[in-house]
C-alpha positions, 0 to 999 in steps of 0.5 A: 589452508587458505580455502575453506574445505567446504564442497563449493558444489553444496553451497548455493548462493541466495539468489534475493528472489525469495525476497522479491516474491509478493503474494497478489491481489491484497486489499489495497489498504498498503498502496492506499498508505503509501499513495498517502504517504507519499502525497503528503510529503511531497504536497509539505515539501512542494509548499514548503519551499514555495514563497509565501507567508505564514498564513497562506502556506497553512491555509494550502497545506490546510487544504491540501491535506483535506482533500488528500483525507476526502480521496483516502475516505473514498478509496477504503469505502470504495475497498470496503464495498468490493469486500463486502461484495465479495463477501457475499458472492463467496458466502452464496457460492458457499451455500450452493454448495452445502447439502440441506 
């Protein structure tokens, strides 16, 4: 026997689909990190490679990490006031809704 016996018409195949599926309209705290993340790699490297001394490449990573921290602080306060905001508009639509 050199096939498998198997019905081929039984077997389907995974199409990866299922993989790729993402539910939307999350809190943003995943872009936050991965925007993070990836600005802090890319800022170490870009500084790293560049000529300079000791010091100075501190001082600009120093800098650079920061401001990175000062844009990260904002964009969750920023995502923290949205929920709360949503917050109580859904808890208003909630009471509107619910007999005395």
């Amino acid at each position: 026997m050199a096939k498998d016996d198997r019905d081929d018409e039984d077997f389907e195949e995974p199409t990866g689909e299922e993989e790729l599926a993402e539910p939307r309209g999350g809190s943003g705290l995943g872009f936050l990190v991965g925007f993070v993340v990836g600005a802090l790699v890319g800022a170490g490297t870009a500084l790293l490679l560049a000529p300079a001394q000791g010091a100075v490449t501190r001082r600009r990573i120093g800098r650079g990490l920061r401001r990175m921290r000062d844009q990260a602080s904002e964009r969750v306060g920023d995502i923290r006031d949205d929920a709360e905001r949503e917050f109580r508009r859904a808890r208003r639509r909630i009471k509107r809704h619910l007999p005395d």
